[in-house]
Structures are given as structure tokens and as C-alpha cells.
GULUMSE-148708 format. One record per residue (C-alpha): residue in three letters; x, y, z. Coordinates in steps of 0.2 Angstrom, whole numbers, plus 5000, padded with zeros to 4 digits. Layout:
BEGIN
ALAXYZ ...
// end
This chain:
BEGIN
UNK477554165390 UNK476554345391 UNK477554485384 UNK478054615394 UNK477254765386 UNK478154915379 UNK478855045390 UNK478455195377 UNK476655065371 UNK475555225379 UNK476555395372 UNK476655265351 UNK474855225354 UNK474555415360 UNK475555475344 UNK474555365331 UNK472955445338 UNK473555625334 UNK474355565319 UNK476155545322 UNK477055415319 UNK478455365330 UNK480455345318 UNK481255205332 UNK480055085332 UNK479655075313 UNK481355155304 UNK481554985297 UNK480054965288 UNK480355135280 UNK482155125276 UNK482254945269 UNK484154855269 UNK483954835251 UNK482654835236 UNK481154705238 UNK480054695222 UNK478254645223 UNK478454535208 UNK479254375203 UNK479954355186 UNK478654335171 UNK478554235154 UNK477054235142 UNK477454135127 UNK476854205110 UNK476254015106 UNK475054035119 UNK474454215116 UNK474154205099 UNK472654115098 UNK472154285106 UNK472754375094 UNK471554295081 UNK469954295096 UNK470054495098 UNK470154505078 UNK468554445075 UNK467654465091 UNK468154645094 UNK467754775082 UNK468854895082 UNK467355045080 UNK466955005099 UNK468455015106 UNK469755125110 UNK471355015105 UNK471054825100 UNK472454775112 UNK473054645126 UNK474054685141 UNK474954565150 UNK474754575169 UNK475854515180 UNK474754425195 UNK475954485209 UNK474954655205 UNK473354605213 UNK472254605197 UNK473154775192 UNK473554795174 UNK475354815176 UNK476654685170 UNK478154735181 UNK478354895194 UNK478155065183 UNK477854975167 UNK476554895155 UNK476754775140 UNK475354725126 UNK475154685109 UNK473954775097 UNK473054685083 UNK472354795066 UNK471254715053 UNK471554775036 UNK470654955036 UNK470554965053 UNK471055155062 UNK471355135078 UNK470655315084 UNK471755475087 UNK471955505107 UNK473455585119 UNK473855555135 UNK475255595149 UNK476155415151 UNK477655385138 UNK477355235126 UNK478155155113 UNK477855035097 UNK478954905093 UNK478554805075 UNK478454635075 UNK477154575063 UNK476554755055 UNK476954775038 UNK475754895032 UNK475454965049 UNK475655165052 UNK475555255065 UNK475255445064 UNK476255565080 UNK475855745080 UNK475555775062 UNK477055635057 UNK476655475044 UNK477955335054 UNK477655165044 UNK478055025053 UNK479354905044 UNK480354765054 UNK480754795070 UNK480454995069 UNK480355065086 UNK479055215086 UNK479055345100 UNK477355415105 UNK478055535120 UNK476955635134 UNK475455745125 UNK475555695107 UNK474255665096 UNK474355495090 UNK473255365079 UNK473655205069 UNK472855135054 UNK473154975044 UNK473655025026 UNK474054815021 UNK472954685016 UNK473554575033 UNK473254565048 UNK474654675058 UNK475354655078 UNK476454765085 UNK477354765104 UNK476654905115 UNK477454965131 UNK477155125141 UNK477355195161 UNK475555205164 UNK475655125181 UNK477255255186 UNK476055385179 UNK474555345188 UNK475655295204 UNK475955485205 UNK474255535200 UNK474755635185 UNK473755545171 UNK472955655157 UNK472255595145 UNK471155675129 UNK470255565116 UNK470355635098 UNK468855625085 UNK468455455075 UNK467855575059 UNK469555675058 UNK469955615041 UNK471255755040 UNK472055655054 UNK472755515042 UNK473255635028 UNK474855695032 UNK476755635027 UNK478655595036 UNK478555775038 UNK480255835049 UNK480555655053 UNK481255655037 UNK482855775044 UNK483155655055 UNK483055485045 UNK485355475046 UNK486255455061 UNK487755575067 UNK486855715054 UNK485855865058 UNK484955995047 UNK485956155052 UNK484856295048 UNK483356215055 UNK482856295074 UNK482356125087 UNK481456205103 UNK482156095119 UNK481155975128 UNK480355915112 UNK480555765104 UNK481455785086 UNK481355595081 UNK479855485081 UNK480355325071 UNK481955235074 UNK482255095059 UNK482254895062 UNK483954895048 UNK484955065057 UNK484654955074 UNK485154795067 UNK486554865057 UNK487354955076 UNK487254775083 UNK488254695068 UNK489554815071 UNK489754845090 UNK491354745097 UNK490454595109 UNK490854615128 UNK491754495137 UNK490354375139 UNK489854415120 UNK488354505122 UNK488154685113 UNK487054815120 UNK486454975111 UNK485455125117 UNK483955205107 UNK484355405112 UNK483755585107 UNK484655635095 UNK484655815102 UNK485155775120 UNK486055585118 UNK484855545133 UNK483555425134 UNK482055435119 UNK480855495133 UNK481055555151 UNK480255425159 UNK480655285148 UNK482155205141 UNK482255075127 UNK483754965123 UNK484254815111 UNK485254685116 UNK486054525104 UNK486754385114 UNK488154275105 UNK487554085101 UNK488453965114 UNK488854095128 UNK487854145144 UNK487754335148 UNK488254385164 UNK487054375176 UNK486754545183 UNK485354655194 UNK485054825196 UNK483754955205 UNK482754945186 UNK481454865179 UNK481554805160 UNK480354705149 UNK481054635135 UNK480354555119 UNK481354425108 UNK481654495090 UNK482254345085 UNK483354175091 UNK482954065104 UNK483754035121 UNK483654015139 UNK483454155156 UNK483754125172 UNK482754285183 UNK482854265201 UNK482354075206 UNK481254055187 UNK481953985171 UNK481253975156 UNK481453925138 UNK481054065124 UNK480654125106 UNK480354255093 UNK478954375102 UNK478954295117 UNK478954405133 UNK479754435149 UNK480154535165 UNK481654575176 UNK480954645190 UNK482354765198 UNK483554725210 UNK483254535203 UNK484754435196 UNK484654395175 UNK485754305162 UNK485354255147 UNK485854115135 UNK485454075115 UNK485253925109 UNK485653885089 UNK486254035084 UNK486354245091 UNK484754295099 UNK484154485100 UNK483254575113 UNK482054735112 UNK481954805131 UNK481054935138 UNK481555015156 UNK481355135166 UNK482955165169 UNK482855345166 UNK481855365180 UNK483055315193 UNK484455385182 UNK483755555186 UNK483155535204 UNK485055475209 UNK484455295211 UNK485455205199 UNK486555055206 UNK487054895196 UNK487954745201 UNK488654595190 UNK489654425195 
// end
């Protein structure tokens, strides 16, 4: 049957040639019902990335490149390096010896210890070491380098907003110098005034919009979880926050850790963020949208926002390290949750 053509076909086609756009015959493809993410839930298994691990050790030296580290991409992204909307997740691998060279960059990044004992990373002049399950910031513009100080080989979890960043076209970035030896030679510094929680150096002047703590310890974060009361589906969730403000660590990127209590399933629940989260330690099982999976210590996975989540442990309490961008939409207004 032939389609009667439009009554207005002339005047939208006469609009599009001057570069207009018509609202009535398009508003629903700018003003979706609801959220729609471009990607499906993800899971990369640390069994099957860890032959990588030992691969980019030995065939990638770390003098030719500017980190020795492996991203996981989501392929929803069309070949993209992205792992879920706004975010990016990687591992980064140190031979004994190796410096991983000093650079600075506009995109917020964090590093979370899995396997770095004798790892340090240096942030604007700050020696953070990098013990058990250590969240390091390295926020917007700061200098920042790492360096194997062990005789082991170290991995850490990386995570950043590069493809946010890049999204708005507002991506600097500066390399530092492979021969700065004064880079490595410094101590805590002011970390150090800021190594107890709920105490604050009273004399000492903190200019706003700087970031006053870098390193976040493994024990303080494991400790919080052991006390916190469960909620009603047993599940604990703490926040990693600026000790100056109480807000998010950075702007732009949030960072959480979450325990689930053996036996019980969390709620499931969506919201208009995106997380990636990282098993500290336990085993369990996810539902994310229509995928389920099976997981372990450092495996990896995605909620894409607005997509539905619980979470289960299996043996004994499980804990999560997640990183969001929650803050982003928190600012912008955007923020909208719903549970069952």
C-alpha cells in the first residue's frame, strides 16, 4: 500500500537544507521515555586475564611505553577503549624496578591494590605505598608516577573518566621526564595530617578545590565495613569522600565499597549511573540486566545505568570496590534510583 506522503514533507525537507531542524516530528528521539544504555552488562574473569598479565611483563618493556597496562573494553563501544559509558577499567603490571614514567592529565583516575605490595605511586610531590586494598586518588592536573620498590611482580586496578573527558573535548594531558630522579625522592609529606579519620591539623591553612588526601587505607576501609549495621537485605555500603568537603573524592568520579552478607541476595536496584566494580574478596553470583554470572577475587564487572543489579555471595561475605560516576549526575540534578 503507497504511503500518503506528509503534508509538512516540503517545509521539514526545506528546514533540514537551511539547517533547522523541525521539534514535532523528531521530539521523541530527542526526549527519550527513559535512559537506554549503549551497553549490556560485562564480566572479564581474572582466570582469563591473567595469562595477560604475565604476557605484557615480559613482552612489554616498560622503557617504551607510557604505562604497561590493559584496559577492558566493552564491545558495545564499537572498538572504543571504554568499558561502560563515562568510565574505563584496566590493570597495571610493574616488574621489580620498573618506573612507570611521571605524566598529568585532565581525566580523574584512581588506584585500587590488589596484588601491589611494594608498589608506590608518587601524586604531586606525595610517596602513597600501596598496601592491601589502598585506594590512591590521582585527581585532575597532578603530577603522578609509580615505581616498583619489591622484589615481585605488582598489579593494581585502574579506573578513570577518560571517555566523559574526551566526550566533552576537554582532555589535557602533559608527559613528565623519564630522567627526573628528583621525582621518586620525596616522602608522605601532608598526607600524613591526614592518615586519621574525624581529625584535622587546626593550624594548617587547606586552599578549596584541592584535594587534601591522596591514599585511603585497605585496613580504615575494611574496619568501617566490620562496624557499619547491615541493611535490610544485609548488604553494607560505605563511601570514600574528601575529608574537607564530605563529598565525592573527585568531582567527576565517585568511589564506593560495598560487603554483601553470605547467604542473602542484595536488592536488585537501577539507577541513572554507571559503576564498575571489582571483587576484593569472596565469591558470589550478579544478575545485571538479562546476564548472570558467577564471580571471584579480581574479577570485573559493569552496571550500566538505568540497568537492574543484585548481588549474591556464596561461602561466606563478599566485598566490592566500585567506581561511578555518580557525582556527575549528582551535580547535574540527574540523580534518580529505584529498588524492588
Amino acid at each position: 500500500m503507497q504511503q500518503t506522503a506528509r503534508p509538512d514533507a516540503d517545509l521539514i525537507a526545506s528546514l533540514e537544507a537551511a539547517h533547522y531542524h523541525p521539534l514535532w516530528d523528531r521530539y521523541k528521539r530527542i526526549t527519550p521515555i527513559a535512559p537506554a544504555p549503549r551497553d549490556a552488562p560485562m564480566h572479564w574473569p581474572w582466570r582469563g586475564f591473567e595469562p595477560f598479565v604475565a604476557r605484557a611483563a615480559k613482552e612489554v618493556p616498560i622503557e617504551d611505553v607510557e604505562r604497561r597496562a590493559i584496559i577492558m573494553a566493552n564491545p558495545a563501544f564499537g572498538g572504543e577503549t571504554v568499558t561502560t559509558s563515562n568510565l574505563i577499567a584496566a590493570f597495571t603490571i610493574l616488574e621489580p624496578g620498573d618506573h612507570a614514567v611521571p605524566h598529568r592529565h585532565t581525566a580523574s583516575a584512581i588506584r585500587f591494590a590488589t596484588r601491589a605490595e611494594g608498589a608506590v605511586t608518587i601524586v604531586n610531590g606525595r610517596r602513597c605505598e600501596m598496601h592491601e586494598g589502598d585506594l590512591v586518588l590521582t585527581p585532575p592536573m597532578c603530577w603522578h608516577g609509580h615505581i616498583n620498590e619489591g622484589e615481585r611482580r605488582t598489579v593494581w586496578f585502574d579506573a578513570a573518566n577518560m571517555p566523559l573527558v574526551c566526550g566533552l573535548d576537554a582532555s589535557f594531558f602533559e608527559p613528565g621526564r623519564r630522567d627526573d630522579a628528583g621525582f621518586w625522592k620525596v616522602d608522605a609529606g601532608d598526607e600524613r595530617l591526614w592518615a586519621a579519620a574525624g581529625m584535622q591539623a587546626a593550624d594548617v591553612r587547606h586552599v578549596d578545590g584541592q584535594y587534601p588526601k591522596y591514599r585511603y587505607p585497605g585496613s580504615e576501609a575494611r574496619a568501617l565495613l566490620d562496624a557499619l549495621p547491615g541493611a535490610a537485605d544485609g548488604s553494607k555500603l560505605m563511601r570514600y569522600v574528601n575529608p574537607l568537603t564530605a563529598g565525592p573524592v573527585m568531582p567527576m568520579l565517585d568511589c564506593f565499597r560495598m560487603r554483601l552478607a553470605a547467604g542473602t541476595a542484595s536488592a536488585p536496584q537501577r539507577a541513572t549511573w554507571n559503576r564498575i566494580c571489582l571483587v576484593v574478596r569472596g565469591e558470589g553470583r550478579s544478575t545485571v540486566g538479562e546476564r548472570t554470572f558467577e564471580w571471584s577475587q579480581h574479577d570485573v564487572f559493569t552496571i550500566p545505568h538505568w540497568t537492574w543489579a543484585s548481588h549474591a555471595a556464596r561461602g561466606g561475605d563478599a566485598d566490592f570496590f566500585i567506581v561511578s560516576d555518580y557525582a556527575v549526575f549528582d551535580a547535574m540534578g540527574l540523580v534518580r534510583e529505584e529498588r524492588q
